[in-house]
C-alpha positions in Angstrom: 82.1 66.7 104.0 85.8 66.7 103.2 88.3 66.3 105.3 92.0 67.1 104.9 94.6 65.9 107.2 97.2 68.3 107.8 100.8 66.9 108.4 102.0 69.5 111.8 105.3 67.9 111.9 106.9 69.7 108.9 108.8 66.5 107.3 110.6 68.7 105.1 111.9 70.6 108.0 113.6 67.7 109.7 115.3 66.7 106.4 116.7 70.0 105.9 118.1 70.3 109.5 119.1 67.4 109.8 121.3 67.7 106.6 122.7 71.2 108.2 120.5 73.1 105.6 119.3 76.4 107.2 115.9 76.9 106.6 114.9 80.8 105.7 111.3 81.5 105.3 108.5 84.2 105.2 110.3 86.8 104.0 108.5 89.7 102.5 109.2 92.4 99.9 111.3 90.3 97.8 109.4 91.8 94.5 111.7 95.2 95.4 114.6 92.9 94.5 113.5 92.9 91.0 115.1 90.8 88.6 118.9 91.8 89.7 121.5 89.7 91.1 121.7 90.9 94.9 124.2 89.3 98.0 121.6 87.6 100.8 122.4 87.8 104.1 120.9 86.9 107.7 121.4 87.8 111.1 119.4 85.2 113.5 119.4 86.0 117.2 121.2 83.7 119.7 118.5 81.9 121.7 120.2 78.6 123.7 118.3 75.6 123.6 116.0 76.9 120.8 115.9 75.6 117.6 114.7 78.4 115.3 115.1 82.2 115.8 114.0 85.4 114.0 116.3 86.9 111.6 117.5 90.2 109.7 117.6 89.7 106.5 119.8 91.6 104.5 119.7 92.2 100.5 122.8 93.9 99.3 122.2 94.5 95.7 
């Protein structure tokens, strides 16, 4: 039997935040970008005392 521990904290994720990196992940339909330079932009919602939200992402190519 193997067993794989799985790390739930997301390490990572502390680092970046706690640098004030925003963190932007799971987007999807990025391969309609194609290989061209585009502006990124995202809209999060405004949630107090949360510390994530969901976002509109914008590509403006």
């Amino acid at each position: 039997m193997i067993t794989t521990l799985i790390d739930l904290t997301y390490p990572i994720h502390k680092i970046l935040l706690g640098s004030d990196i925003v963190i932007v992940e799971n987007l999807a339909n990025l391969v309609r970008l194609h290989e061209e330079a585009f502006e990124f932009s995202c809209f999060p919602l405004h949630f107090q005392q949360a510390g994530g939200s969901p976002i509109r992402a914008v590509a403006r190519i």
